[in-house]
ROZA-572587 format. One record per residue (C-alpha): chain; z, x, y. Coordinates in nm, 2 decimals, padded with zeros to 4 digits, always signed. Layout:
BEGIN
+----+--------+--------+--------+
: ch :      w :      u :      v :
+----+--------+--------+--------+
:  A :      Z :      X :      Y :
...
+----+--------+--------+--------+
END
This chain:
BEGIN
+----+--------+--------+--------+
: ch :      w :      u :      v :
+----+--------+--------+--------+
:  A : +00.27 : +01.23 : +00.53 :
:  A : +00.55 : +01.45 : +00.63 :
:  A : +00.73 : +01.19 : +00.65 :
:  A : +00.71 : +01.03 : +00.33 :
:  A : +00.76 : +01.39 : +00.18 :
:  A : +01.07 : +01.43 : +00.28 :
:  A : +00.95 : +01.78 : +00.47 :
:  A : +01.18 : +01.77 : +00.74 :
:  A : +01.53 : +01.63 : +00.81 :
:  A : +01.70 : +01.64 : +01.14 :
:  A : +01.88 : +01.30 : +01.26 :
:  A : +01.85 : +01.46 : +01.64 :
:  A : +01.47 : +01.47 : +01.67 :
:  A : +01.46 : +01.17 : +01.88 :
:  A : +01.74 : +01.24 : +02.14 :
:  A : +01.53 : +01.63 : +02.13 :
:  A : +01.20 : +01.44 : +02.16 :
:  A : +01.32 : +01.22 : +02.45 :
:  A : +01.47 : +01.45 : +02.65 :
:  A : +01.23 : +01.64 : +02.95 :
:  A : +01.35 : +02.02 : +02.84 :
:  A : +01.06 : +02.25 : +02.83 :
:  A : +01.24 : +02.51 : +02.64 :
:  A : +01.35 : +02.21 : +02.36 :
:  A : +01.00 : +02.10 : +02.33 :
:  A : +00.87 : +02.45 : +02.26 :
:  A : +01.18 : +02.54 : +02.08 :
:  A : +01.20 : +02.57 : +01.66 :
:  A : +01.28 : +02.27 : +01.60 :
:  A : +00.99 : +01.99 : +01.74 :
:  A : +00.85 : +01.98 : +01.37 :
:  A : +01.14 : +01.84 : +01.26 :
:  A : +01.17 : +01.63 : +01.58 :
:  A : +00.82 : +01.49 : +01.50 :
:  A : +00.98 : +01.41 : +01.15 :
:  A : +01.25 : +01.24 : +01.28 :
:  A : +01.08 : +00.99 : +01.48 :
:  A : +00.83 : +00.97 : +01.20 :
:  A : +01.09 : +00.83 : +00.99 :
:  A : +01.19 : +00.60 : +01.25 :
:  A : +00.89 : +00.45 : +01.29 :
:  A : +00.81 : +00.49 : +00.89 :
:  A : +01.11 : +00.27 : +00.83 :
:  A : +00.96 : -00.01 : +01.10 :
:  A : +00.62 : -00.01 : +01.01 :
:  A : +00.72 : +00.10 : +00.63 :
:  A : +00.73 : -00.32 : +00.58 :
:  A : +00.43 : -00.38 : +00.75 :
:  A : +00.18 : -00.14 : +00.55 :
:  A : +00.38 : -00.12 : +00.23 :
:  A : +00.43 : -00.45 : +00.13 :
:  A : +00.21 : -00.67 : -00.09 :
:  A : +00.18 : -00.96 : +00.13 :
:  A : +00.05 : -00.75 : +00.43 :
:  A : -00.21 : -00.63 : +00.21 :
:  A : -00.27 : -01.01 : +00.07 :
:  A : -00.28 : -01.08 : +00.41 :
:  A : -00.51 : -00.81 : +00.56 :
:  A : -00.72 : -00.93 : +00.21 :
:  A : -00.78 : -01.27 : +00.37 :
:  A : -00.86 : -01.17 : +00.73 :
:  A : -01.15 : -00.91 : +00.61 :
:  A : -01.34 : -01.17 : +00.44 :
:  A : -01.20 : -01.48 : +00.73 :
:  A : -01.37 : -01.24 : +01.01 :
:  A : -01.69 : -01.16 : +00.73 :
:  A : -01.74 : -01.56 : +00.73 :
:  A : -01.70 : -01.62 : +01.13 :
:  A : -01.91 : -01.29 : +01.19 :
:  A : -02.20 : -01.45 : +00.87 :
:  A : -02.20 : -01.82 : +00.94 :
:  A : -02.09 : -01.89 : +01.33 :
:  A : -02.23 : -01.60 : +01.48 :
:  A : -02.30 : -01.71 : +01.83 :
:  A : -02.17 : -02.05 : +01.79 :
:  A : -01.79 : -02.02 : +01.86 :
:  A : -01.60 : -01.74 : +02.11 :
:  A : -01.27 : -01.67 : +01.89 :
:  A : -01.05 : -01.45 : +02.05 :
:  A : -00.97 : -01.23 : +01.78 :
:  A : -01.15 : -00.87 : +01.80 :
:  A : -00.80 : -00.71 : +01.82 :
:  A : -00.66 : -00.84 : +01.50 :
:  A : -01.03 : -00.81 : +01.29 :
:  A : -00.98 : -00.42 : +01.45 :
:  A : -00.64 : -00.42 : +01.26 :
:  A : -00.72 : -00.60 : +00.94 :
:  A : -01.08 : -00.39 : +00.88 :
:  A : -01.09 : -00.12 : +01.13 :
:  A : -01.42 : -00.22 : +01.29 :
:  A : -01.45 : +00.01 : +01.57 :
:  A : -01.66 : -00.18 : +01.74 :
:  A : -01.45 : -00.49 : +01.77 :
:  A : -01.20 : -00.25 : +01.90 :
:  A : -01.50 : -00.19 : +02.18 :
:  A : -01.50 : -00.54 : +02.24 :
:  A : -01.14 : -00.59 : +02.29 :
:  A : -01.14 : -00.30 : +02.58 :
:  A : -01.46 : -00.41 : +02.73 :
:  A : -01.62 : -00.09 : +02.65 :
:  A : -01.97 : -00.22 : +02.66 :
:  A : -01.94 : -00.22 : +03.02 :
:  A : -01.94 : +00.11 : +03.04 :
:  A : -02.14 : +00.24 : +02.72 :
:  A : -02.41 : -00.02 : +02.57 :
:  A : -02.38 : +00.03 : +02.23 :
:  A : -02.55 : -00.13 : +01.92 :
:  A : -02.53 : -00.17 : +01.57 :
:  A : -02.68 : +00.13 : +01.46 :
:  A : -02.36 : +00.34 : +01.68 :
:  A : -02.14 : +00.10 : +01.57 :
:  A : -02.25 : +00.21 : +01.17 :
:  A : -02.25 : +00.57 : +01.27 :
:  A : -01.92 : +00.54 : +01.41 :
:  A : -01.77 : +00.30 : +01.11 :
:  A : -01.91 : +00.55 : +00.83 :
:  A : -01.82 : +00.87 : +00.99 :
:  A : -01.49 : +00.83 : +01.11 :
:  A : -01.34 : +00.78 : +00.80 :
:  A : -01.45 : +01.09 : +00.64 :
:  A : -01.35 : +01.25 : +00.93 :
:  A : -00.99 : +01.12 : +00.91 :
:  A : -00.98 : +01.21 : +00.51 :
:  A : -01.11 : +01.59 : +00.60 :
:  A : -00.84 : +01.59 : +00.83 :
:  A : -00.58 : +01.48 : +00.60 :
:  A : -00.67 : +01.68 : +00.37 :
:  A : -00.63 : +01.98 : +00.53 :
:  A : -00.31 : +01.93 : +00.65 :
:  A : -00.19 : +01.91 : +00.31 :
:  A : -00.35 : +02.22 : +00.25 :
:  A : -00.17 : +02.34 : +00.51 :
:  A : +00.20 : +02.17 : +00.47 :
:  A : +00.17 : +02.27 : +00.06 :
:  A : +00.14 : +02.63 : +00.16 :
:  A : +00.41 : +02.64 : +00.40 :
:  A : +00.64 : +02.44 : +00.24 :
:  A : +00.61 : +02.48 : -00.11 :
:  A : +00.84 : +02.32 : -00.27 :
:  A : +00.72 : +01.98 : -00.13 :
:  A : +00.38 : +02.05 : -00.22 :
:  A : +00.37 : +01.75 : -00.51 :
:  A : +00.53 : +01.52 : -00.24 :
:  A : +00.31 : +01.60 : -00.02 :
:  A : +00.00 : +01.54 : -00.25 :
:  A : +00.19 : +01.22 : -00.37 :
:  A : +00.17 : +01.13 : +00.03 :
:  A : -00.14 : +01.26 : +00.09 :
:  A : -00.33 : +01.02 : -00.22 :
:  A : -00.16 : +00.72 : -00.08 :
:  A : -00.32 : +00.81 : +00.28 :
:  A : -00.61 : +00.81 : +00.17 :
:  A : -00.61 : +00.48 : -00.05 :
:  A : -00.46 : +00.29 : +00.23 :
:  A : -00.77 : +00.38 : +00.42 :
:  A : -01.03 : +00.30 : +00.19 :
:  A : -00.84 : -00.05 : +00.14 :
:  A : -00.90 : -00.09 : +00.53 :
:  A : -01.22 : -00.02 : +00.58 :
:  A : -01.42 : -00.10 : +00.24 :
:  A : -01.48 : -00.46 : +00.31 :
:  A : -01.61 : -00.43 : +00.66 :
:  A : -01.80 : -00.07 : +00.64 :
:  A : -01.98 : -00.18 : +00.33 :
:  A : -02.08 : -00.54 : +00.52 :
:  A : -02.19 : -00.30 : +00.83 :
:  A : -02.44 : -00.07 : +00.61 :
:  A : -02.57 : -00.38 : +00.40 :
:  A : -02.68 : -00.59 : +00.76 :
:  A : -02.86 : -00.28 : +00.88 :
:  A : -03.14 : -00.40 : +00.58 :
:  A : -03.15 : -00.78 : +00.71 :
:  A : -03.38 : -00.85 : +00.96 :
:  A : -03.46 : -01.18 : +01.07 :
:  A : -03.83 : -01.25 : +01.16 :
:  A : -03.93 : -01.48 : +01.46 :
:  A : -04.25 : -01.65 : +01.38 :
:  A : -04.50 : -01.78 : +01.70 :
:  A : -04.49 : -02.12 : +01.84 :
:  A : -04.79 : -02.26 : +01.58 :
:  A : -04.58 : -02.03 : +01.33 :
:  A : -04.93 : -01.85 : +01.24 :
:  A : -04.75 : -01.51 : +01.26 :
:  A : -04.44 : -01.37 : +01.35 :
:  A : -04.40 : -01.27 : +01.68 :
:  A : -04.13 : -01.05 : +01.59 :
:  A : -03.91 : -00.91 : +01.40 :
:  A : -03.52 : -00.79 : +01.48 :
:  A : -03.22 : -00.64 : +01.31 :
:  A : -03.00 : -00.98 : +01.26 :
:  A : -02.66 : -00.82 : +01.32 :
:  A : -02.82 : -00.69 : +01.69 :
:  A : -03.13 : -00.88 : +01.81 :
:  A : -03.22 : -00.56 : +02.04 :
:  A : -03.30 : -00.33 : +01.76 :
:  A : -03.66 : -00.41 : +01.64 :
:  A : -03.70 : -00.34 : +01.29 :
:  A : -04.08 : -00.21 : +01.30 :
:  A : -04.14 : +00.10 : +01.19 :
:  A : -04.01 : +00.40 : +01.40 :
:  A : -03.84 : +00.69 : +01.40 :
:  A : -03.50 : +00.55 : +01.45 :
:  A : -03.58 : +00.28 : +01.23 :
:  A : -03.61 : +00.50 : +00.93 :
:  A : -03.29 : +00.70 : +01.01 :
:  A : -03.11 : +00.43 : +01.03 :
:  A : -03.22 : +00.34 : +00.69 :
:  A : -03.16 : +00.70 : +00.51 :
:  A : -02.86 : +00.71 : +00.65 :
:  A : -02.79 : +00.39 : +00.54 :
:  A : -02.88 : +00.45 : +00.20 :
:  A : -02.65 : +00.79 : +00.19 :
:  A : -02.32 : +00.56 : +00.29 :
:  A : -02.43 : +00.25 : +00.03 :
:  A : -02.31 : +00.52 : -00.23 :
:  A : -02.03 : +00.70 : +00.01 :
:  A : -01.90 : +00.34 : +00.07 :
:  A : -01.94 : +00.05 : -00.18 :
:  A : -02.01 : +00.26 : -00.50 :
:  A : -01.78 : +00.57 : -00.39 :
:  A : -01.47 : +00.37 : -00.38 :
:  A : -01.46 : +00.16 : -00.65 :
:  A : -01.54 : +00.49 : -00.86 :
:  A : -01.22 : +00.68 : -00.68 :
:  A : -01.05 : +00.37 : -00.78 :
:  A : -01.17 : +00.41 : -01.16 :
:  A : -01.16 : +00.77 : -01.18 :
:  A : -00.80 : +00.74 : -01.06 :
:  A : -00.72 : +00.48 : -01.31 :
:  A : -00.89 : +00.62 : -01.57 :
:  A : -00.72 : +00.95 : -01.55 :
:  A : -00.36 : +00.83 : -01.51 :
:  A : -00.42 : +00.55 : -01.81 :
:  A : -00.19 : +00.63 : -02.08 :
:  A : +00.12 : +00.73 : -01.83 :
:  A : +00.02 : +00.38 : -01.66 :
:  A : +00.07 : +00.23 : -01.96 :
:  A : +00.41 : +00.33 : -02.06 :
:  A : +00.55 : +00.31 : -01.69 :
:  A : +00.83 : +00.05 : -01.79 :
:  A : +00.95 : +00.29 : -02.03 :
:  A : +01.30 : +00.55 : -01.99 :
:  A : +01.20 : +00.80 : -02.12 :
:  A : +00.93 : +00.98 : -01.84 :
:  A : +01.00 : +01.29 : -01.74 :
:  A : +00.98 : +01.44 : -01.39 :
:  A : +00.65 : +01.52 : -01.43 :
:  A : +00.54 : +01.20 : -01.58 :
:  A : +00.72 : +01.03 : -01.29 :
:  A : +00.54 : +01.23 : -00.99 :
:  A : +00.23 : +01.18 : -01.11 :
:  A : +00.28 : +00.79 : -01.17 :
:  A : +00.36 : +00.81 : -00.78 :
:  A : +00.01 : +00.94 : -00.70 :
:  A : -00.14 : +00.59 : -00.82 :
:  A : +00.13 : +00.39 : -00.73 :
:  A : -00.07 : +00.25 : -00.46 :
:  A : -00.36 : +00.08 : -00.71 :
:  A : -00.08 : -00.04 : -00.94 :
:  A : +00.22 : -00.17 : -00.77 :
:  A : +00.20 : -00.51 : -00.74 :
:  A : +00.10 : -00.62 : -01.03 :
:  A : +00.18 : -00.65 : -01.44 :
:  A : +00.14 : -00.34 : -01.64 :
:  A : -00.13 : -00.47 : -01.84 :
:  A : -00.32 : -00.59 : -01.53 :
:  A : -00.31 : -00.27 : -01.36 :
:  A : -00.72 : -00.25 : -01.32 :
:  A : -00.66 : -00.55 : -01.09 :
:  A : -00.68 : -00.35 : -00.74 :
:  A : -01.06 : -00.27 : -00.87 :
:  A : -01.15 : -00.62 : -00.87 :
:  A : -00.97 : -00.66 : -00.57 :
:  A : -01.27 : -00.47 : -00.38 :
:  A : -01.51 : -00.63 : -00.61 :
:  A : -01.40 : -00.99 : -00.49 :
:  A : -01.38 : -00.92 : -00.16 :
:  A : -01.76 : -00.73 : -00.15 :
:  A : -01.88 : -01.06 : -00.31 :
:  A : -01.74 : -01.24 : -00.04 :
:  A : -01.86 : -01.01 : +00.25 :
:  A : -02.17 : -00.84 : +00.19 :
:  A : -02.32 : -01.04 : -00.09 :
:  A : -02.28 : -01.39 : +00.11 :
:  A : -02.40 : -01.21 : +00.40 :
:  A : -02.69 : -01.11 : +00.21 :
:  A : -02.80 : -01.44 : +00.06 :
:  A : -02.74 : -01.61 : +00.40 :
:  A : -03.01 : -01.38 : +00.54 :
:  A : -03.25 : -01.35 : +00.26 :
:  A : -03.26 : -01.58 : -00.04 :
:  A : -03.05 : -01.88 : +00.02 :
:  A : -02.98 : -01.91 : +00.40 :
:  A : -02.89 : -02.30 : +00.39 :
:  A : -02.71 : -02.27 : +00.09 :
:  A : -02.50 : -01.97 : +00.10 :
:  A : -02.18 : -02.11 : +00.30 :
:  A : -02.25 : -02.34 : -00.04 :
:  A : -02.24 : -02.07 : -00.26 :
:  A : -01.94 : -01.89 : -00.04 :
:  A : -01.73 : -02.23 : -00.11 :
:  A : -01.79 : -02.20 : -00.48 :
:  A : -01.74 : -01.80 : -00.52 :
:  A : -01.36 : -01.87 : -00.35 :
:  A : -01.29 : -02.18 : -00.58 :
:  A : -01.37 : -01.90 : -00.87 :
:  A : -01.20 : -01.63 : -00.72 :
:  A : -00.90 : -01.83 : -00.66 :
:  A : -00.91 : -02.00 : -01.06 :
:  A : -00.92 : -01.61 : -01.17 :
:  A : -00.63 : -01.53 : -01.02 :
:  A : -00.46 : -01.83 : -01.16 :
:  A : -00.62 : -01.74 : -01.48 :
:  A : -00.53 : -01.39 : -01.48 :
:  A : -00.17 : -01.42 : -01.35 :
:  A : -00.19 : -01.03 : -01.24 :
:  A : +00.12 : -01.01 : -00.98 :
:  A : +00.47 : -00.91 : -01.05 :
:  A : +00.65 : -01.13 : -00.80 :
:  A : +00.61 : -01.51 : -00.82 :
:  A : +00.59 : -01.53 : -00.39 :
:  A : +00.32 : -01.29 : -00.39 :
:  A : +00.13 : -01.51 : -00.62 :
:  A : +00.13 : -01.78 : -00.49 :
:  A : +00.04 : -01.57 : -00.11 :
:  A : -00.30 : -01.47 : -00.32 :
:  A : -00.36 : -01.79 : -00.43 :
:  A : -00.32 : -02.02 : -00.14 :
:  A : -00.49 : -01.74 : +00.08 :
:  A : -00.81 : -01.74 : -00.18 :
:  A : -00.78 : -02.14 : -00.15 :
:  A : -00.78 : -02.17 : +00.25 :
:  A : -01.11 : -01.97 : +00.28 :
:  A : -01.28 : -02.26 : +00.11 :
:  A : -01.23 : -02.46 : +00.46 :
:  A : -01.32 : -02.14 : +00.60 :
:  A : -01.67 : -02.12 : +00.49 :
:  A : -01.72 : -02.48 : +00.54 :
:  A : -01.61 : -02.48 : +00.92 :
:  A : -02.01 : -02.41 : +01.01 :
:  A : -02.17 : -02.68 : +00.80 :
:  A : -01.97 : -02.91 : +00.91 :
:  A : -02.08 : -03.17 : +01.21 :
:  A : -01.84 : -03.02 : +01.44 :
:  A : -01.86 : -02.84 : +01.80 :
:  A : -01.81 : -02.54 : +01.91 :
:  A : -01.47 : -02.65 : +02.03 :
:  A : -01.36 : -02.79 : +01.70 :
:  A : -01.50 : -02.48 : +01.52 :
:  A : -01.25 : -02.25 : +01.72 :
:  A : -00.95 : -02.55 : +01.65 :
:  A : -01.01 : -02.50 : +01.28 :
:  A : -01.01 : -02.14 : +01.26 :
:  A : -00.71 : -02.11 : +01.46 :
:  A : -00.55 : -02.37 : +01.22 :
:  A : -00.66 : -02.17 : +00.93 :
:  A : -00.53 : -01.88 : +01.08 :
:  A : -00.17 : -02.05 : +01.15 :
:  A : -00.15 : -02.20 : +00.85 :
:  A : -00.24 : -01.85 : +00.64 :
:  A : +00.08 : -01.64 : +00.87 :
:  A : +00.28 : -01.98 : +00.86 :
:  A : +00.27 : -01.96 : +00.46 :
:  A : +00.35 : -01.60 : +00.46 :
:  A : +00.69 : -01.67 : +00.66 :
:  A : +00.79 : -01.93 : +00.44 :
:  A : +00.78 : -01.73 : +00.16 :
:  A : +00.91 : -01.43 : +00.27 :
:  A : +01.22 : -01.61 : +00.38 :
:  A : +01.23 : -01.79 : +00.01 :
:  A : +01.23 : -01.46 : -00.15 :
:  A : +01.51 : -01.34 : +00.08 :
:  A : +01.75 : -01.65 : +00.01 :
:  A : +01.65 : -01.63 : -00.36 :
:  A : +01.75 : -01.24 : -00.38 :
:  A : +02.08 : -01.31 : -00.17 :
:  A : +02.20 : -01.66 : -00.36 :
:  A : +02.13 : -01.43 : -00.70 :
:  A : +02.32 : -01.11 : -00.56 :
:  A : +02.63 : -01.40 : -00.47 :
:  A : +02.62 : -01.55 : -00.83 :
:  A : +02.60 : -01.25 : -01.02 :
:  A : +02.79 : -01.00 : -00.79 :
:  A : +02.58 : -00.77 : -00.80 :
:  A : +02.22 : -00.64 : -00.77 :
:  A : +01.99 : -00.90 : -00.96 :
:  A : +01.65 : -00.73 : -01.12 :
:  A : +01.32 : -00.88 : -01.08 :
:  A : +01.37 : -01.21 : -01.26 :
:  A : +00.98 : -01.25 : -01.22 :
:  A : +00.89 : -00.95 : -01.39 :
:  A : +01.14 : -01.04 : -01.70 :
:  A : +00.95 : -01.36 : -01.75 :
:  A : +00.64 : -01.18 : -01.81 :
:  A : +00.78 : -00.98 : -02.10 :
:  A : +00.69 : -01.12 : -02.44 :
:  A : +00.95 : -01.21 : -02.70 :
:  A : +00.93 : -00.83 : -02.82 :
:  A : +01.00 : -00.62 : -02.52 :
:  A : +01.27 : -00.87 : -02.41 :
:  A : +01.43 : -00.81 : -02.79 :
:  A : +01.36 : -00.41 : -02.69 :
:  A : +01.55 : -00.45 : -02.31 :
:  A : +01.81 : -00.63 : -02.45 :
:  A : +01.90 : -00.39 : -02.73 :
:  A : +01.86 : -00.11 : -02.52 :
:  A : +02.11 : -00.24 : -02.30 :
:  A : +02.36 : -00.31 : -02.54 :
:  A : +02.31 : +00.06 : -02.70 :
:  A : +02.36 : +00.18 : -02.37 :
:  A : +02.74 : +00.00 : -02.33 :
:  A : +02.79 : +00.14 : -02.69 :
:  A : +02.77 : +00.47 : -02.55 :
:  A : +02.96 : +00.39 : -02.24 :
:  A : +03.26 : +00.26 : -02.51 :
:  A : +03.24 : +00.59 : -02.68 :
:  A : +03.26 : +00.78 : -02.36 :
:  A : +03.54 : +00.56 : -02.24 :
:  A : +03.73 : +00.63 : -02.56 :
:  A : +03.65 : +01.05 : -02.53 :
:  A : +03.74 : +01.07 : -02.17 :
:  A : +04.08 : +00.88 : -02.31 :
:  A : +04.14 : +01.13 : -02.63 :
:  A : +04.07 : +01.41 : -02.38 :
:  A : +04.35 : +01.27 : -02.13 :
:  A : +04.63 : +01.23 : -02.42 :
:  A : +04.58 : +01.59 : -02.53 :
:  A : +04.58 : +01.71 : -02.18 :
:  A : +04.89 : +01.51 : -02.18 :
:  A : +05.03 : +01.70 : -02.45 :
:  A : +04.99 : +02.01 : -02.29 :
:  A : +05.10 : +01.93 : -01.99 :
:  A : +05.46 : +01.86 : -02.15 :
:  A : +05.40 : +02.21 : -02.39 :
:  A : +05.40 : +02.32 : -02.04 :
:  A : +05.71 : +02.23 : -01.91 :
:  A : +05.88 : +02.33 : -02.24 :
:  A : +05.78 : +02.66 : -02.26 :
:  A : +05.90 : +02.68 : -01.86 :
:  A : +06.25 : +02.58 : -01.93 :
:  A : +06.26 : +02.79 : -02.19 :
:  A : +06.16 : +03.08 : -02.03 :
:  A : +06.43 : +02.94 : -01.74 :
:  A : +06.69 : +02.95 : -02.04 :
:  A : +06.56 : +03.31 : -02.13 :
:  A : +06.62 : +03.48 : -01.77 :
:  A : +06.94 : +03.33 : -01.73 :
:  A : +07.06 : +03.52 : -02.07 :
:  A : +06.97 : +03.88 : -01.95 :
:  A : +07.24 : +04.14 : -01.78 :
:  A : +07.25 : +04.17 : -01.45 :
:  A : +07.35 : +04.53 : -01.46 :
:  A : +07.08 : +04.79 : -01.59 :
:  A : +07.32 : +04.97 : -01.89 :
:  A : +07.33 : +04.68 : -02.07 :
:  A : +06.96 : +04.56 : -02.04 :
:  A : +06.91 : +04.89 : -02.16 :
:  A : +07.08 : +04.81 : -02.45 :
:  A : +06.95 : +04.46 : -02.52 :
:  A : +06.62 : +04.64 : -02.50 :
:  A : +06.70 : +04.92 : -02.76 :
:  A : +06.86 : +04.63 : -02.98 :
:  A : +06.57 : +04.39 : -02.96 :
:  A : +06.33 : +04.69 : -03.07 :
+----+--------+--------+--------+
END
């Protein structure tokens, strides 16, 4: 946050940082020491997290883990807790990855206490720290808030898929009927066969608390989303225009998270983002554990093949590479949800989804490097810095009517100021040789006075 603010600014911080000085560390300046590694590392990871294909990318992993953890559970061993802790922030995959169960058995009930309430506890910490950094430095107090919104969006983007999957299986139990199937022998939390889910005291607050994160989580969200949206709509709007303000423009920043990469007009498109990607996570989880549990990797198939037509449909991203990312990422979790159906062993299952996986970072690669010769044969051809060609072709006949004359008023007014700055240059011309007139004059004037004073006095009393 600091960082992005622009609080602090000292190039040294790092050499300061490194070096083993107690009297440095404690000295004035370790806050902007902190900032200057911050940047550092900002600028590194700035690509990573900023991006739109690392987001399309972390888009696809939430729901590739939500299908591996809804239709193979138990049936393959896919070494990949680390990277679903990166793409969704599941703590407890993070457990996993450290072998933490050895020395704490947790279950899914800690595992949704610690996935709900981490969170908020990040966001209260963030936001007092902006409550803290706008008092002390005010003058980046807007930045700071500009910073501090962004935080907090990134974070909701993380976790929403995965926390709101989390609260939803702590209602699905699985029953398991006797041997003549008469009755049921018992009945058990699916996500974590240990938890029984008869009546009891930890049953029920499970289920309150449950209840009390199904409107924090998958309703909360999508209505900070909206309310964000909604309140910022008209400056949205006109964001392609020149004539904002400074105002107009810091507040734009606050919501440039939800509306960055795509089209003006499809700037909503972030909201049905989460949408999309609950359908895939928590509602196919659902129906695999309640209504339709043959038929929903079925139903998961045909909600991607939808998904994936929409975005064809609705076109919503600025750049033609990040596109075609969405699309081809919606298309490969078709196979994905198919993987388990499919007359395949364990083996093969693990093959495929480390196939799915290569080809989904494989594709990203490819077009990355596209873009990058694309932007550097246009900056050689044109010689110079070449706009977004992608978001021109989305422009109707009108607006491109509107850039072009706008362009060509704007070299009419760089003629007229070419001619002014020339008029202005003749006339200081013209007194520059006034100038050295009136000095040779003067020159010609001293050399026609008296030396002696008698007769200056005269030429005086004759000149009065």
């Amino acid at each position: 946050i600091t960082c992005g603010a622009g609080v602090f600014e000292d190039s040294k911080c790092l050499k300061l940082l490194s070096c083993g000085n107690r009297e440095r560390r404690r000295s004035s300046k370790i806050a902007e020491c902190v900032k200057s590694v911050s940047v550092k590392c900002w600028k590194r990871l700035g690509f990573m997290f900023i991006e739109v294909k690392f987001r399309i990318l972390m888009g696809f992993f939430q729901v590739f883990f939500s299908f591996q953890r809804t239709f193979q559970k138990g049936t393959v061993d896919t070494d990949t807790s680390l990277l679903e802790m990166i793409t969704g922030l599941n703590p407890s995959r993070l457990a996993d990855e450290f072998n933490i169960r050895c020395a704490y058995d947790y279950n899914h009930y800690d595992t949704l206490f610690l996935y709900t309430l981490v969170p908020i506890v990040f966001v209260i910490v963030v936001v007092g720290f902006y409550m803290i950094l706008s008092r002390v430095y005010n003058k980046y107090k807007e930045s700071v808030r500009q910073e501090t919104i962004t935080t907090v969006f990134y974070l909701t983007f993380l976790v929403y898929p995965g926390v709101s999957q989390t609260i939803l299986e702590t209602y699905l139990c699985e029953e398991f009927p006797t041997a003549d199937g008469t009755e049921i022998f018992k009945s058990a939390l699916r996500a974590d066969y240990r938890l029984s889910c008869e009546k009891s005291e930890q049953r029920v607050i499970a289920l309150v608390y449950a209840s009390i994160m199904l409107v924090v989580y998958p309703v909360g969200i999508v209505l900070l989303y909206v309310s964000f949206l909604k309140r910022y709509h008209d400056l949205i709007l006109k964001q392609d225009s020149t004539n904002l303000n400074q105002d107009e423009k810091s507040k734009l920043k606050r919501v440039s998270f939800l509306i960055y990469p795509y089209k003006t007009e499809r700037y909503w498109f972030e909201t049905y983002e989460l949408f999309r990607k609950l359908m895939q996570t928590s509602l196919v989880a659902f129906l695999q554990d309640t209504v339709f549990p043959n038929l929903s990797p079925t139903i998961a198939m045909n909600i991607s093949f939808v998904v994936a037509f929409l975005v064809v449909f609705i076109n919503p991203y600025k750049k033609t590479g990040d596109f075609w990312f969405a699309f081809v990422s919606l298309v490969l979790l078709i196979p994905a949800s198919q993987l388990s159906v499919l007359e395949l062993s364990s083996k093969q299952i693990t093959n495929g989804n480390y196939g799915i996986m290569g080809v989904e970072f494989g594709l990203m690669i490819v077009i990355v490097l596209v873009e990058l010769w694309w932007q550097k044969k246009g900056k050689s051809t044109s010689g110079g810095e070449v706009k977004d060609l992608d978001r021109t072709e989305s422009h109707t006949q009108e607006e491109f009517v509107g850039v072009v004359n706008d362009n060509l008023n704007t070299m009419e007014e760089n003629m007229k100021l070419k001619k002014r700055n020339a008029d202005v240059e003749d006339e200081n011309s013209r007194y520059r040789d006034e100038n050295m007139r009136l000095k040779e004059r003067i020159k010609g004037l001293e050399s026609m006075v008296p030396e002696d004073e008698a007769s200056r006095d005269a030429v005086e009393v004759a000149v009065v």
